[in-house]
LUMVO-674163 format. One record per residue: x, y, z of N, C-alpha, C in turn. Coordinates in pm, whole numbers, m for minus. Atoms other than C-alpha are relative to their C-alpha. Layout:
<nodes>
+--------+--------+--------+--------+--------+--------+--------+--------+--------+
:    n.x :    n.y :    n.z :   ca.x :   ca.y :   ca.z :    c.x :    c.y :    c.z :
+--------+--------+--------+--------+--------+--------+--------+--------+--------+
:      X :      Y :      Z :      X :      Y :      Z :      X :      Y :      Z :
...
+--------+--------+--------+--------+--------+--------+--------+--------+--------+
</nodes>
This chain:
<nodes>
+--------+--------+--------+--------+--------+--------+--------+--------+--------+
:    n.x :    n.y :    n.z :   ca.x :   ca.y :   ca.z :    c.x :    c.y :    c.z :
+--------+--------+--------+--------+--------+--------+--------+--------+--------+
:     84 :   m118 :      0 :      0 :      0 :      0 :     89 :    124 :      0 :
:    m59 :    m85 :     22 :    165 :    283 :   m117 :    m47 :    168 :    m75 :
:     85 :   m113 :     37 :   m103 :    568 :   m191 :     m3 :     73 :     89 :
:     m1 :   m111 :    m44 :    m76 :    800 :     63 :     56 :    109 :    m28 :
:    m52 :   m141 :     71 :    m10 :   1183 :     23 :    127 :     24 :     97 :
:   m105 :    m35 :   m109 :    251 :   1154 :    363 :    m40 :    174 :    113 :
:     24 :   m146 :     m7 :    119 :   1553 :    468 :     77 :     m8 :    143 :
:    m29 :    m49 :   m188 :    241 :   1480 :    866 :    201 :    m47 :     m4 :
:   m162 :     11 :      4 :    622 :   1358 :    740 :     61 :    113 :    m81 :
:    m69 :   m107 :      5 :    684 :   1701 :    605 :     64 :      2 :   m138 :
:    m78 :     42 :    120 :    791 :   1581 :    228 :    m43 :     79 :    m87 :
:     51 :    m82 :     92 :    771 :   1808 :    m94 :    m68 :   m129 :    m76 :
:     49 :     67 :    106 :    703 :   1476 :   m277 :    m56 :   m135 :    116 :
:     51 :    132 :   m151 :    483 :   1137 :    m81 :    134 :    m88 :     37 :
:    m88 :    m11 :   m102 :    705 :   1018 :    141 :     49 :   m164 :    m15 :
:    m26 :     92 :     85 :    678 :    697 :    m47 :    140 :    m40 :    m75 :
:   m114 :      1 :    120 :    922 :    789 :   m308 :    137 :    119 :     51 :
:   m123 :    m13 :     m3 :   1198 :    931 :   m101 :     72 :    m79 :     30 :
:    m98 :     33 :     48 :   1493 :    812 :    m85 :    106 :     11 :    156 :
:    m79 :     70 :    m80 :   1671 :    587 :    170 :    161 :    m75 :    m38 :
:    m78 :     88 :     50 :   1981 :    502 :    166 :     64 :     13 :   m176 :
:     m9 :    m16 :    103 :   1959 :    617 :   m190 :   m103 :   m128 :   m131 :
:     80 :     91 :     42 :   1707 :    372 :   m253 :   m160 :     56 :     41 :
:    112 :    m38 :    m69 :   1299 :    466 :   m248 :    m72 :    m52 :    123 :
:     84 :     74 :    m97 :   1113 :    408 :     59 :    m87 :   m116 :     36 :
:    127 :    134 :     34 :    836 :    173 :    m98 :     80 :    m98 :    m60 :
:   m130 :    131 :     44 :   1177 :    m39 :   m262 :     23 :   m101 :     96 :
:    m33 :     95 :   m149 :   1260 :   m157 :     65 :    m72 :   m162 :     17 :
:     98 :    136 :     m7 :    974 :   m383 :    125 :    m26 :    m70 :    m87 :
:     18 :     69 :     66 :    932 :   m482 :   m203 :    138 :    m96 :    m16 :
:   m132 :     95 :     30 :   1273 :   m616 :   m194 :     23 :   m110 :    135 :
:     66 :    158 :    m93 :   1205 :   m810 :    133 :    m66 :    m96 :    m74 :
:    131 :     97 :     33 :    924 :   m993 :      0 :     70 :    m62 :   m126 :
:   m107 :    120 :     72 :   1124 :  m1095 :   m293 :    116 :    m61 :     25 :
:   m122 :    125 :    m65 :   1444 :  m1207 :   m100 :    m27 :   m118 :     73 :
:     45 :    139 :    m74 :   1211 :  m1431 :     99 :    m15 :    m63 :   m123 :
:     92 :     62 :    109 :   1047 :  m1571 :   m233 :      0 :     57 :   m137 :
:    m26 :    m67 :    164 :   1161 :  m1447 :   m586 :   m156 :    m73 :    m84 :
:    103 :     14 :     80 :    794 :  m1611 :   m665 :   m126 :     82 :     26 :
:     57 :    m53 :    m65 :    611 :  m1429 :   m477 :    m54 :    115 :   m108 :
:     69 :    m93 :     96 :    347 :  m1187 :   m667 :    m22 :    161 :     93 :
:     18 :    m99 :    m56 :    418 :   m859 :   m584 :    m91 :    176 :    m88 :
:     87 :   m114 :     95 :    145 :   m550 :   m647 :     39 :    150 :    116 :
:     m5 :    m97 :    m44 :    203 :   m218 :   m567 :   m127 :    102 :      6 :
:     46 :    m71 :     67 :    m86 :     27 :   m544 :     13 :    124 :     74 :
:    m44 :   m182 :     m6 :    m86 :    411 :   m538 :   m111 :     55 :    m60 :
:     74 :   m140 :     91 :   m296 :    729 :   m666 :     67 :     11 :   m107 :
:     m7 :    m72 :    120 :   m335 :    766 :  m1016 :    133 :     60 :    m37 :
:    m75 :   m136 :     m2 :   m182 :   1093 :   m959 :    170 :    m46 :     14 :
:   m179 :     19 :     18 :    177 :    919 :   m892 :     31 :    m74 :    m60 :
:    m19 :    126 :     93 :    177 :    695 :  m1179 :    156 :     65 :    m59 :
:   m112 :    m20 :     78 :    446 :    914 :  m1322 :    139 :     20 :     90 :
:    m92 :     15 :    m95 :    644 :    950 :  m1050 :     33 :    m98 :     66 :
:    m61 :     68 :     10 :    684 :    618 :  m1041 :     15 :    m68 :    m86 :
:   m139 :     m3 :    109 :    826 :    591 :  m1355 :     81 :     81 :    m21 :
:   m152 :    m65 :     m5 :   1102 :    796 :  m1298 :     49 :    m64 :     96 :
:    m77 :     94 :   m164 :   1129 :    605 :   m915 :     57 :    m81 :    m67 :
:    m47 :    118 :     43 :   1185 :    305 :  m1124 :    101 :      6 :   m117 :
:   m117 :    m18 :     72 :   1416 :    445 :  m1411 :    156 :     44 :     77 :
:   m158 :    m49 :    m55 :   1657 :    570 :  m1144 :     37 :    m93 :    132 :
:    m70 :    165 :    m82 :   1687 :    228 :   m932 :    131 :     15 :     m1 :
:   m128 :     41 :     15 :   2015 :    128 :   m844 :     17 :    m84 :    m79 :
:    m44 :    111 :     87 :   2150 :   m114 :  m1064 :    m13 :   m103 :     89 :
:    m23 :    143 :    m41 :   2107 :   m471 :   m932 :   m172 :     12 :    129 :
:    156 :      1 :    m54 :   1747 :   m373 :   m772 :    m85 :     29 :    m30 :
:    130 :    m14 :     79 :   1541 :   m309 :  m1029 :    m60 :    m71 :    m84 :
:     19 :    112 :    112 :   1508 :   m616 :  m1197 :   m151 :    m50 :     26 :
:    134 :     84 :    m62 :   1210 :   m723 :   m952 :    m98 :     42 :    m98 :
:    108 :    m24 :     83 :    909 :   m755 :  m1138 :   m171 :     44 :    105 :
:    127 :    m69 :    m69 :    531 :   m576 :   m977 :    m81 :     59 :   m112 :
:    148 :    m42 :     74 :    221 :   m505 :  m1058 :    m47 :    125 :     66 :
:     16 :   m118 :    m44 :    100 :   m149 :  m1033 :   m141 :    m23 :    m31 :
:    160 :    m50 :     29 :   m263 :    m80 :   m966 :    m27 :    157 :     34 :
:     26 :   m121 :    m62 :   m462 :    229 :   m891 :    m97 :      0 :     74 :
:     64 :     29 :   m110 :   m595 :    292 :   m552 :   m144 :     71 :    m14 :
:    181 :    m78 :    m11 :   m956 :    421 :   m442 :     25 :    124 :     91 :
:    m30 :    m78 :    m75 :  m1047 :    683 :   m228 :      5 :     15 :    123 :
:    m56 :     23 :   m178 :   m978 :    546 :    113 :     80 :   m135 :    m41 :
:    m42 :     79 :      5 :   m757 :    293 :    230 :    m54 :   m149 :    m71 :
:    104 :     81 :     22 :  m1007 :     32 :    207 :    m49 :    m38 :   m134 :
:     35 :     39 :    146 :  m1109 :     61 :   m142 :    142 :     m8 :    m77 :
:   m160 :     66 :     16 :   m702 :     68 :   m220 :     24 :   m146 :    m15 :
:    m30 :    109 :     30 :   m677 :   m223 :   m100 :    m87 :   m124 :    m24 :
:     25 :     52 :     34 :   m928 :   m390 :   m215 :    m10 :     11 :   m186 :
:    m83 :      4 :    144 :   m819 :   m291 :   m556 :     95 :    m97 :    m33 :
:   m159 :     41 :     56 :   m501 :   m452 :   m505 :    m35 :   m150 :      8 :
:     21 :    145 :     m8 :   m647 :   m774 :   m391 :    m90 :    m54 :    m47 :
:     87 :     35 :    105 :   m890 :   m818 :   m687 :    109 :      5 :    m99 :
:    m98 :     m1 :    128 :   m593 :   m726 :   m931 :    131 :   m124 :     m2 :
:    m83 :     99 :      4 :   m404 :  m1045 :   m792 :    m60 :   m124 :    m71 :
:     68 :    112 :    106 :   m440 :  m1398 :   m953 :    m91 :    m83 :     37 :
:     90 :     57 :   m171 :   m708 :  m1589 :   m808 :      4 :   m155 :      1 :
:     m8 :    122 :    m44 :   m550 :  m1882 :   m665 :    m52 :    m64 :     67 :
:     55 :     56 :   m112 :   m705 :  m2144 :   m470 :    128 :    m30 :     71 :
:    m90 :     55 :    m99 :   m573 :  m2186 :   m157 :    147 :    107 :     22 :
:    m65 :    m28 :    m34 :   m356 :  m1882 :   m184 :     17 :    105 :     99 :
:      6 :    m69 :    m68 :   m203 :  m1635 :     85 :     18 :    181 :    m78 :
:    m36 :   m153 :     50 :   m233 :  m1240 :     37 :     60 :     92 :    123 :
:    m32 :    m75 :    m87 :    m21 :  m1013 :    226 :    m14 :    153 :     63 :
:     10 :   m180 :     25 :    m98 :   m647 :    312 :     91 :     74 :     31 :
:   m125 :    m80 :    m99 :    200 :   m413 :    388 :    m16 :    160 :     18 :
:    m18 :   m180 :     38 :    228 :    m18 :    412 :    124 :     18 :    m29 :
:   m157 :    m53 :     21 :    519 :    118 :    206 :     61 :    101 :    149 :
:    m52 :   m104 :   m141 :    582 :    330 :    536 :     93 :    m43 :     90 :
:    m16 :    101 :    m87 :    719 :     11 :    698 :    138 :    m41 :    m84 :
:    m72 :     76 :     91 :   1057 :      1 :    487 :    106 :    m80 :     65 :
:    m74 :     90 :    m79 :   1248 :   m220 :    772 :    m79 :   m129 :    m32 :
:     49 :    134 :    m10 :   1049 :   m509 :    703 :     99 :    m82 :    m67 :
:    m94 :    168 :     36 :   1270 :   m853 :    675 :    m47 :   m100 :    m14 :
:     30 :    109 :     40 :   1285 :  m1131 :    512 :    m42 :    m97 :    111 :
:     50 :     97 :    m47 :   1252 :  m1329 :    807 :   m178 :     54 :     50 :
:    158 :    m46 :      4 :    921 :  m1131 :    905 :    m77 :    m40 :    m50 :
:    162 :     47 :     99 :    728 :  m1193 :    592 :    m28 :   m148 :      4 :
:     19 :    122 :     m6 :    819 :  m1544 :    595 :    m79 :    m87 :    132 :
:     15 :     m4 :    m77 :    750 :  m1559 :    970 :   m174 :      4 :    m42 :
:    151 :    m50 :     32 :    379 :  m1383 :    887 :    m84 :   m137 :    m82 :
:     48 :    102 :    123 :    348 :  m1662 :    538 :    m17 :    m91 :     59 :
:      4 :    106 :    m78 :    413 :  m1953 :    825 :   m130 :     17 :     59 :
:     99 :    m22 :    m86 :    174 :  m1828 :   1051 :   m154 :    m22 :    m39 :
:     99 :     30 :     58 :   m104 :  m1746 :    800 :    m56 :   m151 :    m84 :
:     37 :    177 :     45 :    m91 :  m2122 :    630 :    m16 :    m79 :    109 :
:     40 :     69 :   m152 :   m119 :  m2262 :    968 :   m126 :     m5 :     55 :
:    106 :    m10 :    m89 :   m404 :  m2081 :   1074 :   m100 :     88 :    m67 :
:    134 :    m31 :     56 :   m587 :  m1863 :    819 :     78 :    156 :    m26 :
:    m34 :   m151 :     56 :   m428 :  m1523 :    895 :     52 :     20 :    119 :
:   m137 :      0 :    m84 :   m118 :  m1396 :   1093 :     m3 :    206 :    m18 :
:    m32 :   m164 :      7 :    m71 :  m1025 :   1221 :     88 :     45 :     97 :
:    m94 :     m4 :    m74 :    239 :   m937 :   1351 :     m5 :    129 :    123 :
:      6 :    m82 :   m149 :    240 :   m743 :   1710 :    161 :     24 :     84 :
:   m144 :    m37 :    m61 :    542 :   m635 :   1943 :   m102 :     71 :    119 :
:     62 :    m59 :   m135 :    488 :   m515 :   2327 :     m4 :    115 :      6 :
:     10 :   m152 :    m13 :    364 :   m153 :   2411 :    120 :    m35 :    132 :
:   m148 :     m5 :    m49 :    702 :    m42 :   2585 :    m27 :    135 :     75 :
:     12 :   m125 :    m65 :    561 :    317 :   2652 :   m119 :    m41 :    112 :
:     89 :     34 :   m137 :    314 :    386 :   2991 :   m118 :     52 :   m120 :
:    159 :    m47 :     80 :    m54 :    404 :   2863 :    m74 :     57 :     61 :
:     90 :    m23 :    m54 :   m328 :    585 :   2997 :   m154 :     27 :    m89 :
:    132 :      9 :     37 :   m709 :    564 :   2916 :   m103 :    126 :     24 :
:    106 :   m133 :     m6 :   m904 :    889 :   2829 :   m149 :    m70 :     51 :
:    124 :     31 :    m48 :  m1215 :    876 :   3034 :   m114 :    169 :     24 :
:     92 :   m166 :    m52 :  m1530 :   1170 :   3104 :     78 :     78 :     60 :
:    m71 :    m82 :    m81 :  m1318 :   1275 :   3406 :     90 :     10 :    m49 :
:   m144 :    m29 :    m38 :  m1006 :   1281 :   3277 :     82 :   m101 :   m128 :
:    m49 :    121 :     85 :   m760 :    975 :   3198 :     51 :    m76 :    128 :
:      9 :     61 :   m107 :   m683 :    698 :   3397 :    129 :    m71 :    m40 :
:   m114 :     96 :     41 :   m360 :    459 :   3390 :    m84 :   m129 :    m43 :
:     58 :    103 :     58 :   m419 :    183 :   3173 :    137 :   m159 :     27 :
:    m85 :    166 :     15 :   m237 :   m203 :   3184 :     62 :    m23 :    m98 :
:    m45 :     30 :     96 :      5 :   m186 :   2914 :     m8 :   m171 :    m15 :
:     m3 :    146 :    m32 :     39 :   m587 :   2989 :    m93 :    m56 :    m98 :
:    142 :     37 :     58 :   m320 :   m616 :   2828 :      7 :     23 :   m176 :
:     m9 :    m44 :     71 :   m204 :   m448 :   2516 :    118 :    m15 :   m138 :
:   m126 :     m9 :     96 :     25 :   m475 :   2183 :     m7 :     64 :   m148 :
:    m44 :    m66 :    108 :    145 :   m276 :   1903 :    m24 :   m110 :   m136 :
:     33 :     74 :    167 :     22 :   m421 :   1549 :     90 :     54 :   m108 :
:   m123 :    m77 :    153 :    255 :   m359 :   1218 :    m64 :   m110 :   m104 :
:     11 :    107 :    154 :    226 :   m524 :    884 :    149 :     m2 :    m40 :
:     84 :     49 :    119 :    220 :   m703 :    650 :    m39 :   m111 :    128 :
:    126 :     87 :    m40 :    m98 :   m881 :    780 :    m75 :    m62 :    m76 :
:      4 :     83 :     78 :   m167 :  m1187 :    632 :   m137 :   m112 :     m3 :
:    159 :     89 :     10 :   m480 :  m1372 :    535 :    m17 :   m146 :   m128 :
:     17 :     73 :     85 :   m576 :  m1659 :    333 :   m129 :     71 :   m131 :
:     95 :   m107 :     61 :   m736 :  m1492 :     23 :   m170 :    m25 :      1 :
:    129 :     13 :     37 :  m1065 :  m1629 :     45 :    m95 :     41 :    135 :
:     12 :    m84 :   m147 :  m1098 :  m1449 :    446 :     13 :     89 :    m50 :
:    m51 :   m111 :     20 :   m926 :  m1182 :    304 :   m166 :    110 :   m120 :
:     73 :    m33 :    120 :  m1187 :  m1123 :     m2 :   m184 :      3 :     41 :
:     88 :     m3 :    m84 :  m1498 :  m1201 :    238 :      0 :    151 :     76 :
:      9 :   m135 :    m81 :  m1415 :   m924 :    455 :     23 :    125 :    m81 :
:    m20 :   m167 :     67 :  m1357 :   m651 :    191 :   m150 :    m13 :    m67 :
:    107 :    m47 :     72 :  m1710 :   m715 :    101 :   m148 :     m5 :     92 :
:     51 :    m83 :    m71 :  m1842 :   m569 :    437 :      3 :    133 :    m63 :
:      5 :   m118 :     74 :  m1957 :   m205 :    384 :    123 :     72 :     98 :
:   m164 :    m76 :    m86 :  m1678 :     66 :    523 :   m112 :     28 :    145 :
:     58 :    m13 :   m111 :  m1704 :    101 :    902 :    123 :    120 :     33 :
:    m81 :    m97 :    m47 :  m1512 :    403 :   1126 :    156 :   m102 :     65 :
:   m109 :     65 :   m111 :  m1364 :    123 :   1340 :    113 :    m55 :   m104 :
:    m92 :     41 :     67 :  m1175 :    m28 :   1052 :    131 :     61 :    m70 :
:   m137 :    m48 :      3 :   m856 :     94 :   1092 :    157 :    m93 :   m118 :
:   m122 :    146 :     70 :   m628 :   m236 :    936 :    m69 :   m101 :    m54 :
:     22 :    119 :     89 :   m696 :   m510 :    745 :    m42 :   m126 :    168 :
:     60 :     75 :   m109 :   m736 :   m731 :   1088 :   m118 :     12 :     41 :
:    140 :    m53 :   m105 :  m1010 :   m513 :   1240 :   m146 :    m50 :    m94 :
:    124 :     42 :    127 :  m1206 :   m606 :    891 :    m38 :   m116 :     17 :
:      7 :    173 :     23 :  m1129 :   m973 :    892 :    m96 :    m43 :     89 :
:     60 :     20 :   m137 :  m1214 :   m981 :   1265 :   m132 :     34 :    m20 :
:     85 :     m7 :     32 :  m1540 :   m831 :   1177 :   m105 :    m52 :    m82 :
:     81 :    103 :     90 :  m1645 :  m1079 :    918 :     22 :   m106 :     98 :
:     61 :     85 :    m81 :  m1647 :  m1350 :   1200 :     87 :    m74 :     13 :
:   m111 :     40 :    m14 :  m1312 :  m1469 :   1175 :    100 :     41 :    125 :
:    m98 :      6 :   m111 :  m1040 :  m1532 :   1483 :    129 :     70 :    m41 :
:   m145 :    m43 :     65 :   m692 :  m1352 :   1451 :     80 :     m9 :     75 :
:   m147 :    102 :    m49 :   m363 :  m1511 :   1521 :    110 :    132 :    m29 :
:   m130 :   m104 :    m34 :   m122 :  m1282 :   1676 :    166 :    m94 :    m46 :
:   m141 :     67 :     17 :    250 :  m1381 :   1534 :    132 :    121 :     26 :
:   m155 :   m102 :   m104 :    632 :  m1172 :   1677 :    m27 :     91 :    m92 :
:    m20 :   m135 :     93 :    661 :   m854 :   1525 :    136 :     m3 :     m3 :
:   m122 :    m17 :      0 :    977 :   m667 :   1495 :     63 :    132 :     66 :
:     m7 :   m121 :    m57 :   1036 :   m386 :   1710 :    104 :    129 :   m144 :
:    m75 :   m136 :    123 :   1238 :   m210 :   1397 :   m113 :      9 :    m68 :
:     60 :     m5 :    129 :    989 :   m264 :   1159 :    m91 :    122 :     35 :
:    122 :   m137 :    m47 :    834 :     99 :   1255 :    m36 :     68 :   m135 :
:     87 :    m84 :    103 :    624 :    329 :   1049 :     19 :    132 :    m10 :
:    m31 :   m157 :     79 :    771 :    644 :    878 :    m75 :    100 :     m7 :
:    178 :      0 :    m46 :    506 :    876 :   1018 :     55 :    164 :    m41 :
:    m77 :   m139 :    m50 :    702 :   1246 :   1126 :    111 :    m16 :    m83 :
:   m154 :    m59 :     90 :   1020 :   1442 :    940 :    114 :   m133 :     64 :
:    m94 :     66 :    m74 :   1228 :   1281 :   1214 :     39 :   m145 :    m39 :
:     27 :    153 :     20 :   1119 :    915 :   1139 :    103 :    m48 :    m97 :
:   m155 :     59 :    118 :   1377 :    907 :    800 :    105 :     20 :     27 :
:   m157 :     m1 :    m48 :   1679 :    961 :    972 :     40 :   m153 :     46 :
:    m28 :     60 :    m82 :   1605 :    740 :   1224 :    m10 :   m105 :   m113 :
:      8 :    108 :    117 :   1490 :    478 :    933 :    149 :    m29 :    m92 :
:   m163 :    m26 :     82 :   1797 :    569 :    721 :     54 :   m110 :     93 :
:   m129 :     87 :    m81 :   2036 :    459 :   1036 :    m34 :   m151 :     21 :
:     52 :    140 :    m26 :   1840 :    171 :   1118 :     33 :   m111 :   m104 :
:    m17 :    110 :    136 :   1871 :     11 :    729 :    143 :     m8 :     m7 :
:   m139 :    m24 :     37 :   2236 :    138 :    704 :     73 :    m65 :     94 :
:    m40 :     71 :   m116 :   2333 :    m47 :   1027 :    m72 :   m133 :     10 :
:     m3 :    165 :     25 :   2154 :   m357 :    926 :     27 :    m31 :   m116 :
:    m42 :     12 :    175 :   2304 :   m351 :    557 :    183 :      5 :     70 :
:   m116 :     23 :     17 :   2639 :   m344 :    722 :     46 :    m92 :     78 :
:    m87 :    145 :   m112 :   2635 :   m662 :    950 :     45 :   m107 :   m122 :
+--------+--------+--------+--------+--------+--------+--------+--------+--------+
</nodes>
């Protein structure tokens, strides 16, 4: 998923198509997902509006990472209809898994997705979590109250479904609560199987966030 406009990371251009490392943001993950699985069907989708801007992203690849092959769709006008664009424009296998990711997420590793692909053939559909680490508290009428981090965990993608869960639940109508691809599934009447996250794999949100992203890739590209 790679259609957002970025407006809160501060970018002249979506926040997508800058440039890590000297590599684009939304590259990253696609190049996970093919180091786990060079078969693996990978779709990208986006706004229209940046069709051309990524054909220039993709004429100015590095050499030796642009070979991967993707499918470009064009998104809707919420998340939701995005991605259910993207997961009608795949092939329709029986019996196969679909993954959801946000280009925002460009730490994601190979062992992750594979991690996620295990999980979801096991059990239907796999969504990777990591422990809340900060203190929580619970807005209430009066006030806010301390809450039980213990009770609680941080969700990331790619969140993984078997496509025929996956394709059920995008054909609920849109709700407020549906924040992620889980909260949908979960809502069509289906159970969801928590699997490890990755405490790096964070989400490129604020200006700040690509530095810290930068160091993070550049310090696991040089073990």
């Amino acid at each position: 998923m790679a259609g957002g406009e970025g407006r809160r990371a501060g970018t002249e251009m979506p926040k997508q198509f800058v440039k890590l490392l000297g590599i684009p943001m939304l590259w990253w993950s696609v190049m996970a997902f093919h180091e786990e699985d060079p078969e693996t069907e990978i779709s990208i989708v986006m706004h229209p509006g940046f069709f051309d801007d990524y054909d220039i992203m993709l004429s100015e690849l590095p050499r030796g990472v642009s070979g991967i092959r993707v499918r470009l769709v064009a998104g809707g006008r919420t998340r939701g209809e995005s991605v259910a664009n993207g997961i009608l424009a795949l092939p329709d296998t029986r019996g196969s898994l679909i993954a959801v990711h946000d280009a925002a997420r460009p730490m994601l590793t190979p062992a992750l997705a594979a991690r996620a692909w295990r999980c979801a053939a096991e059990n239907g559909t796999a969504v990777p979590v990591c422990p809340v680490t900060d203190s929580l508290r619970e807005l209430t009428a009066d006030g806010s109250r301390a809450a039980d981090r213990s009770r609680f965990v941080a969700v990331q993608t790619p969140q993984v479904f078997r496509a025929d869960i996956l394709h059920a639940a995008y054909r609920l109508e849109e709700r407020p609560e549906f924040t992620d691809d889980a909260s949908r599934v979960e809502a069509s009447g289906v159970r969801i199987t928590l699997t490890d996250g990755d405490p790096s794999n964070m989400k490129v949100t604020n200006p700040a966030d690509f530095s810290l992203a930068e160091a993070l890739l550049g310090r696991r590209n040089s073990r």
